[in-house]
N, C-alpha and C positions, 0 to 999 in steps of 0.2 A: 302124457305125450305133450310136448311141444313145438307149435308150428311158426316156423321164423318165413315172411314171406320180405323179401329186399328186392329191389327194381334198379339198377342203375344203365345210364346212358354211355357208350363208348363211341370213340371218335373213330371209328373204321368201319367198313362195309360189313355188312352180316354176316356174309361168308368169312369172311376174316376171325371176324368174334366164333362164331361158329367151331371154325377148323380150329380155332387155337381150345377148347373148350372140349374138343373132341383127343387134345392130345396128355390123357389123364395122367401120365408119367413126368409131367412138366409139374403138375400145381406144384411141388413142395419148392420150384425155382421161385414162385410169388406169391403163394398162398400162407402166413406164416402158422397157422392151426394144422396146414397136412404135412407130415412127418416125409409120408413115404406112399405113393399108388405103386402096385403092381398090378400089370395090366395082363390078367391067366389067360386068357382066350379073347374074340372078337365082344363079348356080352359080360366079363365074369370080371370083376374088381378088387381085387384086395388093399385097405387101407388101411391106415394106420395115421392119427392124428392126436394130437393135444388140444384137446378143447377146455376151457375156464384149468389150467393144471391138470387137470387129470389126462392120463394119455389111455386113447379108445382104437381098437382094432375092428373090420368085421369084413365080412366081404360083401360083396351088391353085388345085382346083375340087372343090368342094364333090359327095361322092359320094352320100350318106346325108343326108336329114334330116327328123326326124320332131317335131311340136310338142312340147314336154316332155318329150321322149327323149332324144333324142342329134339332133347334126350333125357328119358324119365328112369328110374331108377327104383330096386325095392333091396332091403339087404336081407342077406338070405343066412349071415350066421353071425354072431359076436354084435356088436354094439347096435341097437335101432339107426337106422336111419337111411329115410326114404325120400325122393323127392325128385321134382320137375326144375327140369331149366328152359324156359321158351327164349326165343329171340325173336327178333321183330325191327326190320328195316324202317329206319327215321326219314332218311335219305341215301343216296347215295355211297355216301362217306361216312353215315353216322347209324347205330342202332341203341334198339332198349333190348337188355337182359332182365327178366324176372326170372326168379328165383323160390321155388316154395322148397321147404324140408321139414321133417317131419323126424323131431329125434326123441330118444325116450331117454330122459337125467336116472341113474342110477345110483342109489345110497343119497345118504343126506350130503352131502360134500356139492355130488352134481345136483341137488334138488334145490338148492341152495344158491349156486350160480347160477342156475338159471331164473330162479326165481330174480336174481339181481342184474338180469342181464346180458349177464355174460358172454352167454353162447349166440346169442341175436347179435352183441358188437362185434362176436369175433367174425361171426358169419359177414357182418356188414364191411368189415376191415381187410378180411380174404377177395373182398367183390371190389374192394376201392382197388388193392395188389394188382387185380386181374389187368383193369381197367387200365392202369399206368404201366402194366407190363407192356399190355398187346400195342397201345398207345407209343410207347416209344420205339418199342420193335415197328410197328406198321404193318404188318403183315404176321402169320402164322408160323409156329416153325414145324408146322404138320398138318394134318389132315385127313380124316376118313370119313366118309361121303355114303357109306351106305347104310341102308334103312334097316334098322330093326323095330321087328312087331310081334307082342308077347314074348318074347326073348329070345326069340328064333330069326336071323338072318335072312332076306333078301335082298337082293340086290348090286350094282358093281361096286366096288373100292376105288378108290381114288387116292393114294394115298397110305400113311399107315398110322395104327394107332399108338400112342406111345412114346411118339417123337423120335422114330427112331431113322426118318428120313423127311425131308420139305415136301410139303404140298407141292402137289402139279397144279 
C-alpha cells in the first residue's frame, strides 16, 4: 500500500475550492491522470484513470462528506484506492487542500513507478491542474452542499453533482 499525502494552497474562498471538488465529472477537464469519473448515484463513483502508464478502473463510494470540510472516500471494486480531501480556509479569498490516498501498485510495472515516484508526482501534478483551473475560472462550475456520513445521505443539496448545472 502506498500513501501519497500533498497539501496545496488556492487562491479562492473554500467554498469555491469546495464546490469545484465536489463536481467529480469535471476532473478529467484538469486533472491529466483521470481519464473519465462517472458519477452513478449521490455516494457511488465510477473511474477510470492512467496513472505512471498503466490505465486503472474501480468504483469508490463516497464515506464522509461535509461542506468545506472534507470528502472522504473507500473504493469498493477494481483498483485500490482510498482517500481524504479536507479543506480549510486561509482567508477570505484563499484556502489550503490536503490531500491523503491510499493506493495499492499492482504487478511489478506498478511496483515499480511507484517505487520511483511516479504516482505521488502525478498525484502532485493533478493538484497543481486543480489549482490553476478553479484559479482562473474564479468561481465553481458546480456544487453540492450536502453531508454524507458512512455512505448514507443527509441533508439539503444545493446544487448538482457532476457538473451538470452552476452552483446557486
Amino acid at each position: 500500500m502506498s500513501r501519497i499525502i500533498e497539501t496545496i494552497d488556492v487562491d479562492v474562498p473554500v467554498r469555491v475550492a469546495y464546490d469545484q471538488w465536489t463536481q467529480f465529472e469535471s476532473f478529467p477537464r484538469f486533472m491529466d491522470g483521470v481519464d473519465r469519473v462517472a458519477q452513478l448515484d449521490d455516494t457511488t463513483l465510477e473511474w477510470t484513470a492512467t496513472i505512471a502508464g498503466v490505465r486503472k478502473s474501480w468504483r469508490a463510494r463516497i464515506l464522509e462528506q461535509r461542506p468545506d470540510e472534507v470528502v472522504s472516500w473507500r473504493s469498493i471494486d477494481g483498483a485500490r484506492n482510498d482517500g481524504m480531501v479536507r479543506f480549510e480556509s486561509m482567508s477570505p479569498r484563499r484556502s489550503r487542500i490536503h490531500l491523503e490516498l491510499d493506493v495499492e501498485p499492482e504487478g511489478p510495472i506498478e511496483k515499480a513507478g511507484d517505487a520511483l515516484g511516479l504516482v505521488e508526482r502525478q498525484v502532485k501534478g493533478d493538484l497543481e491542474h486543480f489549482r490553476d483551473f478553479i484559479e482562473a475560472n474564479g468561481r465553481a462550475t458546480g456544487g453540492w452542499r450536502e453531508v454524507v456520513t458512512s455512505g448514507s445521505r443527509a441533508g439539503v443539496t444545493s446544487g448538482t453533482r457532476g457538473g451538470r448545472s452552476s452552483a446557486s
